[in-house]
N, C-alpha and C positions, 0 to 999 in steps of 0.2 A: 471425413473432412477433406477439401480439396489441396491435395500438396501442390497443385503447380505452381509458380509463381511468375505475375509479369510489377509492370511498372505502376506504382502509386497515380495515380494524374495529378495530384495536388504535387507533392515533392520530390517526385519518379525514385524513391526506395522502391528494391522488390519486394512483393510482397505474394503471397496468397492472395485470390479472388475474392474469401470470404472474407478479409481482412480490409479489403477497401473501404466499405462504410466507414467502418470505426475510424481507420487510419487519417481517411479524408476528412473526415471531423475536426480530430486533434491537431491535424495539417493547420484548419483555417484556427484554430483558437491560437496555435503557438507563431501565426503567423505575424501577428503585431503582439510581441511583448510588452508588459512594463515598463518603462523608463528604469532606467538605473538610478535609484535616491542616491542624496548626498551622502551615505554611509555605504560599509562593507554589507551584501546583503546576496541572495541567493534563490536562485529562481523555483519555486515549490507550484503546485496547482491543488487549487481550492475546490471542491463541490461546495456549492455552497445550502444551509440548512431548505431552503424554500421548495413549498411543497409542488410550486408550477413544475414544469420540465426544462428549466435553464440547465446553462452546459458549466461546464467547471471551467475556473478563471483562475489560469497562469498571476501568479502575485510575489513580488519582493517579500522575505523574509529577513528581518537582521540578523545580522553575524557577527560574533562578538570570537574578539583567538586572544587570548594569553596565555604567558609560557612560564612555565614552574622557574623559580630562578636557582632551585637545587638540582632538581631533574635536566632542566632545559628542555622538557616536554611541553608541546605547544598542547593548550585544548578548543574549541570551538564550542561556544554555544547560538543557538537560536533562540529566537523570542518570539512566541504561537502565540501569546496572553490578547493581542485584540481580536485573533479570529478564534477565539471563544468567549467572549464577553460576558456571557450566564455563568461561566463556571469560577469556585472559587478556589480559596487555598483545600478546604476542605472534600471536593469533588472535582479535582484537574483532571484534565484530560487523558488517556490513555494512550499507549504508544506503541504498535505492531509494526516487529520486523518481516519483510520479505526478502529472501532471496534465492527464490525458485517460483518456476509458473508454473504450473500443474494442471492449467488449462494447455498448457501448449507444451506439456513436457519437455521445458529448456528451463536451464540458470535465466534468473532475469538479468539485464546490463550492469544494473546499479543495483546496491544492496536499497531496499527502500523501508522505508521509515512512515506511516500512518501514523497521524493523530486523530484520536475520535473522542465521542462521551461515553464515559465506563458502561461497562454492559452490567444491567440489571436496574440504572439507575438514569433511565433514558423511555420509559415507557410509556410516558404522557406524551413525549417530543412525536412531532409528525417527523414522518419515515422521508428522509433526504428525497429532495425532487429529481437533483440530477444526477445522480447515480439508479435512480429506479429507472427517468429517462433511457440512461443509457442500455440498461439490463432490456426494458422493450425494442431498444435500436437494435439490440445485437442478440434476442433472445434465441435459445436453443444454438445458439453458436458453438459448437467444440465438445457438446456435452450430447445431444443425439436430446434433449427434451426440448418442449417449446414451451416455455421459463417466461413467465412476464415480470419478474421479478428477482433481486437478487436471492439466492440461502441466506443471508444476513438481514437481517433488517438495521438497518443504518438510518442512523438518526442525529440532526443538527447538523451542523458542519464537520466536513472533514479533509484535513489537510495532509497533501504525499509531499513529500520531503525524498532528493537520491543522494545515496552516499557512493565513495569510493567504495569497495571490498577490503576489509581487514588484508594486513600484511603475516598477520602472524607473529610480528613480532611483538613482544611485553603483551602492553592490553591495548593493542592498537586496531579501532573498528573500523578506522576508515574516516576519511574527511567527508564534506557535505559540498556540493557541486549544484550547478544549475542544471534544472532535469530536464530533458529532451524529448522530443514526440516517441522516441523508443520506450523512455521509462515510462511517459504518460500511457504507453498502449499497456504494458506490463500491470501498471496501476490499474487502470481500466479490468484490467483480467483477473488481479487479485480480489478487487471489491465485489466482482458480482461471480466469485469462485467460491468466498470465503464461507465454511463451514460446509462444504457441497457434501453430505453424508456418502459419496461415495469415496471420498477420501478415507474416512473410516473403516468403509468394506474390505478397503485395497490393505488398510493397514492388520485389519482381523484375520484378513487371510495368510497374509505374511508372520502373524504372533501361532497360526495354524501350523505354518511350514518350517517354522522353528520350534513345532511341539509343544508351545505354551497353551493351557489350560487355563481357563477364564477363570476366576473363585467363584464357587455359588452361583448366583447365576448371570455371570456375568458384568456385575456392577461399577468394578474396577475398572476393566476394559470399556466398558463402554463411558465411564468417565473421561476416562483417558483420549479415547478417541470421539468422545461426543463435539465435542470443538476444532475439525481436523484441521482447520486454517492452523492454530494453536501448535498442533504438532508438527505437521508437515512443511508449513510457510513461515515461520516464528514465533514467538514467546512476547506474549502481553504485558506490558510492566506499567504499574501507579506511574502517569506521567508527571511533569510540573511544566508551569510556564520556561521553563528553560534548560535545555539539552546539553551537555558538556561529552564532547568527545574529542578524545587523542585521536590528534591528526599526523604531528611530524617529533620527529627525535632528529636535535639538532648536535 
């Protein structure tokens, strides 16, 4: 991969060479935002489900803060329920944290927040068009293959959300912020990263060099790392239409 780095032509960040496609893309999509609604709301980017090759669309999400009145811990929730319309109480959407790239070997900016449709229960849905889009825009990028497709197969809509990084202190994860051409590049790198099975090899080798022995043969282990996004990038949880997270201790 080429380290050098010169100027963006769309926003002049430096960047890597091979980094200009992508970046000049998300340049022109964040270049006319959303209007700001008459509510508190926050700026997430959409792939949207459609099998054409559309590009993902920056969108308002509502924001909702209230504060415990014994604690005085503020929480914030969002409201994802119209950019899944199919889904119900019964099959909500799921929600994968990121905060590491591991296509680019860095922390990403923002701790990031993916909404999708649960895996297993998404296999009639046609495979998202602009995220596949993108994976042909930038295939074999960072990875040495030439990929027309993500590792994942990503299905319906799916909405990136950035947060602040946990402080560390009580259960504080971090607030929810308007996300930036930096988070959207990071996002971009997560979605057609996730499950790359060579995340797994990196991790078998490492349970090697700590002298771990597979059971039997193997099955554990490759549980474990059969979903390396899961391990490496975050932990999947049952989502619901609405997110609650500690932001401030007043």
């Amino acid at each position: 991969m080429d380290t050098s780095t010169s100027l963006c032509p769309t926003c002049s960040l430096p960047l890597t060479p091979s980094l200009h496609p992508l970046h000049t893309h998300l340049c022109t999509i964040f270049s006319s935002p959303p209007t700001n609604p008459p509510f508190p709301s926050i700026l997430g980017l959409l792939f949207p489900p459609s099998p054409a090759g559309i590009s993902p669309t920056p969108v308002r999400i509502p924001l909702t803060t209230t504060t415990d009145d014994e604690t005085s811990v503020s929480f914030q929730s969002v409201s994802v329920a119209s950019f899944f319309p199919s889904s119900s109480t019964q099959n909500p959407p799921d929600v994968i944290y990121a905060e590491r790239n591991t296509l680019r070997g860095r922390d990403t900016r923002s701790m990031l927040e993916i909404w999708t449709l649960p895996s297993g229960n998404n296999s009639n849905e046609e495979e998202n068009g602009a995220i596949k889009a993108l994976a042909e825009e930038m295939r074999g990028e960072g990875s040495g293959e030439q990929r027309q497709s993500p590792f994942h197969r990503w299905t319906g809509p799916v909405l990136a959300l950035a947060m602040t990084r946990a402080t560390g202190w009580m259960v504080d994860p971090g607030s929810y912020r308007d996300m930036t051409v930096e988070d959207a590049g990071d996002v971009v790198d997560f979605l057609l990263d996730y499950e790359n099975p060579e995340h797994g090899r990196r991790i078998r080798e490492a349970l090697d060099t700590l002298g771990a022995e597979p059971e039997g043969d193997g099955g554990k282990i490759d549980e474990m790392v059969g979903d390396a996004g899961r391990v490496e990038e975050g932990a999947t949880t049952g989502g619901e239409d609405t997110r609650d997270v500690v932001f401030e201790v007043m």
